[in-house]
N, CA, C and O atoms as a printed pandas DataFrame, in Angstrom:
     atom_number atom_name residue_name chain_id  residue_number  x_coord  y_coord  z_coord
0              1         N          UNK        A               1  -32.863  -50.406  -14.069
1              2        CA          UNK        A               1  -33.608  -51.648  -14.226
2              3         C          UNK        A               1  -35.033  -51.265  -14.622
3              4         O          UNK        A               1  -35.668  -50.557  -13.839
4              5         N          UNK        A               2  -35.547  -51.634  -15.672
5              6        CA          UNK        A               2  -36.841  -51.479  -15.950
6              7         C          UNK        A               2  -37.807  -52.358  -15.284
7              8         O          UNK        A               2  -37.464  -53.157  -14.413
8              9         N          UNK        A               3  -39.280  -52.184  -15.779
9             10        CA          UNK        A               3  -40.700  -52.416  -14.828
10            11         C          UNK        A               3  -40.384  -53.959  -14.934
11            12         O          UNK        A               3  -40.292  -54.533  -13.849
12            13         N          UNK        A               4  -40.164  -54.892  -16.325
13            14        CA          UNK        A               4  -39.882  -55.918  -16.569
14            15         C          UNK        A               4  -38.901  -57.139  -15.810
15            16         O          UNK        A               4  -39.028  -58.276  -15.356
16            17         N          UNK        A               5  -37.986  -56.229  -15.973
17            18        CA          UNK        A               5  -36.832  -57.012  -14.663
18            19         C          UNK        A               5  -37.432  -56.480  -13.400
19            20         O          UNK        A               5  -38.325  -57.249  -13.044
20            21         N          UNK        A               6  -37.341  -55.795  -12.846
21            22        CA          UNK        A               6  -37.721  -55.750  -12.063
22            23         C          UNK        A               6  -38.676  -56.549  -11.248
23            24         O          UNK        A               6  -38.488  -56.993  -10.115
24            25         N          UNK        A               7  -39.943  -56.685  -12.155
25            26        CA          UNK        A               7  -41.036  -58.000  -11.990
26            27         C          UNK        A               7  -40.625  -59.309  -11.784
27            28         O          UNK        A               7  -41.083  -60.041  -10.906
28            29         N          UNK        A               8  -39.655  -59.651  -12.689
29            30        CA          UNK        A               8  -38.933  -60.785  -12.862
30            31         C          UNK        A               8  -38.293  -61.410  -11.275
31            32         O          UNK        A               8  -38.493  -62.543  -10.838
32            33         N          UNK        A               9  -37.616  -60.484  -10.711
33            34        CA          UNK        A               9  -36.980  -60.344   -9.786
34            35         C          UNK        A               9  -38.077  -60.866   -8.599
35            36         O          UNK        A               9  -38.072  -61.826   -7.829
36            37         N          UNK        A              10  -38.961  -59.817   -8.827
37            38        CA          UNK        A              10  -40.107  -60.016   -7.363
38            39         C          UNK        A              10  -40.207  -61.362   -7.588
39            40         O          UNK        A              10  -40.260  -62.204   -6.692
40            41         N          UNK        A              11  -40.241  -61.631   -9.001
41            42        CA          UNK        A              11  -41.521  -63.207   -8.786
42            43         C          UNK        A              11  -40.550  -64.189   -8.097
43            44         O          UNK        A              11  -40.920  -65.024   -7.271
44            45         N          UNK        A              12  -38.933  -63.973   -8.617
45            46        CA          UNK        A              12  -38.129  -65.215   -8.175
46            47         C          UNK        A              12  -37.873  -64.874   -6.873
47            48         O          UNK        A              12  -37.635  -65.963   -6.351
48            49         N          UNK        A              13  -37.779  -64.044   -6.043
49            50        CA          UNK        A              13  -37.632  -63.405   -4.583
50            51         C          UNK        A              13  -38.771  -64.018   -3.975
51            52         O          UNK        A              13  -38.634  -64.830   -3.060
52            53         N          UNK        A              14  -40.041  -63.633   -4.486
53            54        CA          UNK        A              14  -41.101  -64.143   -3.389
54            55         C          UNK        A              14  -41.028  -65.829   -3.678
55            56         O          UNK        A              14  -41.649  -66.306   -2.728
56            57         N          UNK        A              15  -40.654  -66.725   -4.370
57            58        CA          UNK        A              15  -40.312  -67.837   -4.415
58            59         C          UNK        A              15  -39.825  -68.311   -3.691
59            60         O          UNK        A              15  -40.284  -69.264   -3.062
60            61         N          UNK        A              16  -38.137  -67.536   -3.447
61            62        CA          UNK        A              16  -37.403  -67.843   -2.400
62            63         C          UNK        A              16  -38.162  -67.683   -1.504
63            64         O          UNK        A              16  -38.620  -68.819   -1.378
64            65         N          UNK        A              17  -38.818  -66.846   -0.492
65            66        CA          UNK        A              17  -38.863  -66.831    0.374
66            67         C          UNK        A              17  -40.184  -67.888    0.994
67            68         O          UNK        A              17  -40.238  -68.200    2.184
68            69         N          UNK        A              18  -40.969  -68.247    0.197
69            70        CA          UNK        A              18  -42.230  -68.929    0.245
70            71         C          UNK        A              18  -41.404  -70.387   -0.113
71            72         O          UNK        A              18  -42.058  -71.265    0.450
72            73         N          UNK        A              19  -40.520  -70.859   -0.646
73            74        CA          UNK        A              19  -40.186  -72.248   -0.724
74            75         C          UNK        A              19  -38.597  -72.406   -1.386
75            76         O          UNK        A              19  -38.274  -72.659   -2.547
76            77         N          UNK        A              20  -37.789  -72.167   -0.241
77            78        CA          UNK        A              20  -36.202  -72.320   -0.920
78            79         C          UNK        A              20  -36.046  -73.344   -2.075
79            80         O          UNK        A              20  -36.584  -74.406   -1.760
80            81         N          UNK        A              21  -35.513  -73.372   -3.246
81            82        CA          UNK        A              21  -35.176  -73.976   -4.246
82            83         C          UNK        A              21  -33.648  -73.513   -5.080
83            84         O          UNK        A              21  -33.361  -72.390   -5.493
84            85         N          UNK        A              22  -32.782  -74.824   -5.164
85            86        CA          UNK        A              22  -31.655  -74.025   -6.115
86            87         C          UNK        A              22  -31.621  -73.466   -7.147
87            88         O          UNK        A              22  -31.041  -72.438   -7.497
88            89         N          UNK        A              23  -32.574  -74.493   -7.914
89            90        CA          UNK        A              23  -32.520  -73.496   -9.597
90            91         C          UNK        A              23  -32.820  -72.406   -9.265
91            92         O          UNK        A              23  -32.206  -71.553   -9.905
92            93         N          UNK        A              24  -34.025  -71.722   -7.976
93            94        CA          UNK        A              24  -34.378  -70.654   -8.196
94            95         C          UNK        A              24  -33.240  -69.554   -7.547
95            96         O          UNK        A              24  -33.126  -68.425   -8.023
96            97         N          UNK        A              25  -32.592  -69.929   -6.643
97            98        CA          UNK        A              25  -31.605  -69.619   -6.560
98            99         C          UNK        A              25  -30.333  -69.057   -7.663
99           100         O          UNK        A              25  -29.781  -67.966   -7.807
100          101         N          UNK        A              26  -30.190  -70.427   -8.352
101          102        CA          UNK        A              26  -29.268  -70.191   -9.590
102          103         C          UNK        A              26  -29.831  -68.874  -10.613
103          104         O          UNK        A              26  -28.944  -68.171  -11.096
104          105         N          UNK        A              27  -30.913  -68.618  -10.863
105          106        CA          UNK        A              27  -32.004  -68.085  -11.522
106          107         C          UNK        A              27  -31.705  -66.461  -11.411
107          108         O          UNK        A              27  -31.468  -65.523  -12.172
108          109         N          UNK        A              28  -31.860  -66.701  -10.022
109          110        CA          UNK        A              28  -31.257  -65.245   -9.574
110          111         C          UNK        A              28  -30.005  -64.811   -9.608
111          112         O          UNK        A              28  -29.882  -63.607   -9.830
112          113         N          UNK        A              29  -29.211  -65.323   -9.481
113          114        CA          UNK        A              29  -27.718  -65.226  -10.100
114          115         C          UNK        A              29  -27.568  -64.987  -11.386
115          116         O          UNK        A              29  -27.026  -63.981  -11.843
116          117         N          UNK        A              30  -28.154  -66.117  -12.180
117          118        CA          UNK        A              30  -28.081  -65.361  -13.332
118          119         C          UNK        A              30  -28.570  -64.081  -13.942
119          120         O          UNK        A              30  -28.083  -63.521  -14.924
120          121         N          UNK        A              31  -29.723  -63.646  -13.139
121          122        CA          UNK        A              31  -30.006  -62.158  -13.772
122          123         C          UNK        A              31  -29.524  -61.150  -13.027
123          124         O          UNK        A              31  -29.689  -59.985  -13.388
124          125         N          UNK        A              32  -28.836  -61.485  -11.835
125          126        CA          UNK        A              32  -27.893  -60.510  -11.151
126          127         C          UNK        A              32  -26.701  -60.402  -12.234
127          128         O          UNK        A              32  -26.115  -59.321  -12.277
128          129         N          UNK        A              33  -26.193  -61.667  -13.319
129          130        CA          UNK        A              33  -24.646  -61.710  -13.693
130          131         C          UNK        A              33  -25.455  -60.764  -15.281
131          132         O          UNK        A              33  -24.707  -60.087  -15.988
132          133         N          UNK        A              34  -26.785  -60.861  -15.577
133          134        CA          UNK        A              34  -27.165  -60.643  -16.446
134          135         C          UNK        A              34  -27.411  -58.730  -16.687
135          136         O          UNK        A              34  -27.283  -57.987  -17.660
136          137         N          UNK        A              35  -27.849  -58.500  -15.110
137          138        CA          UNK        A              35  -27.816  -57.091  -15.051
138          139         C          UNK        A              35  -26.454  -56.241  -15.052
139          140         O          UNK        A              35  -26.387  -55.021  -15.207
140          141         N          UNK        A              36  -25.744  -56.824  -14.917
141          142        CA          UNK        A              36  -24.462  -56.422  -14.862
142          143         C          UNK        A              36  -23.468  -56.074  -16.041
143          144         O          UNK        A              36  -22.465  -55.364  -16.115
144          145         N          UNK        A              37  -24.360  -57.094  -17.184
145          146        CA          UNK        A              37  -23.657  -57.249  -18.370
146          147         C          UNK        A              37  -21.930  -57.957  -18.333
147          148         O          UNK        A              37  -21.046  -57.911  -19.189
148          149         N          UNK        A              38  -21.954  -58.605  -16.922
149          150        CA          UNK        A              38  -20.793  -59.608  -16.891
150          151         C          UNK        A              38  -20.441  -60.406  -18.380
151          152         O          UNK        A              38  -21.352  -60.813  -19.099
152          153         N          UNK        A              39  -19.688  -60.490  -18.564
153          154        CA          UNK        A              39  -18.952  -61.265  -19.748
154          155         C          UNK        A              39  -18.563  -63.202  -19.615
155          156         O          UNK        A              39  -18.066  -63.617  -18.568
156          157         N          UNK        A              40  -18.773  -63.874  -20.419
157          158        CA          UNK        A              40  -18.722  -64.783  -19.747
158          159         C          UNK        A              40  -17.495  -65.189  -19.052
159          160         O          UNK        A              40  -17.617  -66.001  -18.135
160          161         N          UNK        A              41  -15.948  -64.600  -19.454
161          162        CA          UNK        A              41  -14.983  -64.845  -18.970
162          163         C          UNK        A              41  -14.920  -63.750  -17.220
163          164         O          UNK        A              41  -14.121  -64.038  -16.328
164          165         N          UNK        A              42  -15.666  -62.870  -17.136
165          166        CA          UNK        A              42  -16.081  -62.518  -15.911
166          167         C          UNK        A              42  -17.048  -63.436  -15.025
167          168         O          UNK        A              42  -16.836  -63.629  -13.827
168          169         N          UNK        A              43  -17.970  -63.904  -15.623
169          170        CA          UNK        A              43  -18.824  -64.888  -15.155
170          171         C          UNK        A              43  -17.858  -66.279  -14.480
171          172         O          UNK        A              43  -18.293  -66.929  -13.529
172          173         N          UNK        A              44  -17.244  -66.421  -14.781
173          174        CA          UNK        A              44  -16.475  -67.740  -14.704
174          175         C          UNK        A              44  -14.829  -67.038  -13.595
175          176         O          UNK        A              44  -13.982  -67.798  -13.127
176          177         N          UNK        A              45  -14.805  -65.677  -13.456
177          178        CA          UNK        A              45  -14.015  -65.355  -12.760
178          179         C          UNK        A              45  -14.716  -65.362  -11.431
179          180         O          UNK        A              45  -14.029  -65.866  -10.542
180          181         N          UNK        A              46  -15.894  -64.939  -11.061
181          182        CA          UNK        A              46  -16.511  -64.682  -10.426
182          183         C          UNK        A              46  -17.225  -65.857   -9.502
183          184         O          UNK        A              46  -17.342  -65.845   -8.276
184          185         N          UNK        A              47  -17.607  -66.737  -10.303
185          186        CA          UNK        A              47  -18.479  -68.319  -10.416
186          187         C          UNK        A              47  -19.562  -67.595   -9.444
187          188         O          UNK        A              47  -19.598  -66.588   -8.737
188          189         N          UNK        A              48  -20.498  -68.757   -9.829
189          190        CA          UNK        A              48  -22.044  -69.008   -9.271
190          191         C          UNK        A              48  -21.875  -69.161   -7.720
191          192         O          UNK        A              48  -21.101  -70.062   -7.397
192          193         N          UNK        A              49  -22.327  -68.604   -6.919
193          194        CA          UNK        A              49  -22.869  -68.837   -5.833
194          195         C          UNK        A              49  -22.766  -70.029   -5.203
195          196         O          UNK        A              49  -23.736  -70.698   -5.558
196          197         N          UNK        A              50  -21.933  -70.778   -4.277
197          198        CA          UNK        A              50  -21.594  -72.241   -4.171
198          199         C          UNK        A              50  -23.210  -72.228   -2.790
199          200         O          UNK        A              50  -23.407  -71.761   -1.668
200          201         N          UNK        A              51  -24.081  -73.137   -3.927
201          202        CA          UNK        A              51  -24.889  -73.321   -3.156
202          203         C          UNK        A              51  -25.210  -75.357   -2.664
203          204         O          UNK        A              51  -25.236  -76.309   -3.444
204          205         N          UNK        A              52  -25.374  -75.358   -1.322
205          206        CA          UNK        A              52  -25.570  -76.900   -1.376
206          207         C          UNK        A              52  -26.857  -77.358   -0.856
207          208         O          UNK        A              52  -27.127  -78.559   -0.848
């Protein structure tokens, strides 16, 4: 993971923790499915995080 993601990460982490939100939630999922290089038919095997 480079300096970039990495950053990315902090900013949506300290978010979470300073004010729960779903998108930001969702947000992070996606660059977890993104670091991974998941496929979208993996993406959809896998699904999003059932958040309520």
């Amino acid at each position: 993971m480079d300096n970039a993601v990495d950053d990315e990460f902090r900013v949506l982490v300290e978010q979470m923790q300073t004010q729960w939100d779903k998108e930001t939630a969702i947000r992070i999922d996606q660059k977890i499915f993104d670091l991974y290089g998941l496929t979208e038919e993996e993406r959809n095997t896998i699904g999003f995080i059932k958040i309520q």
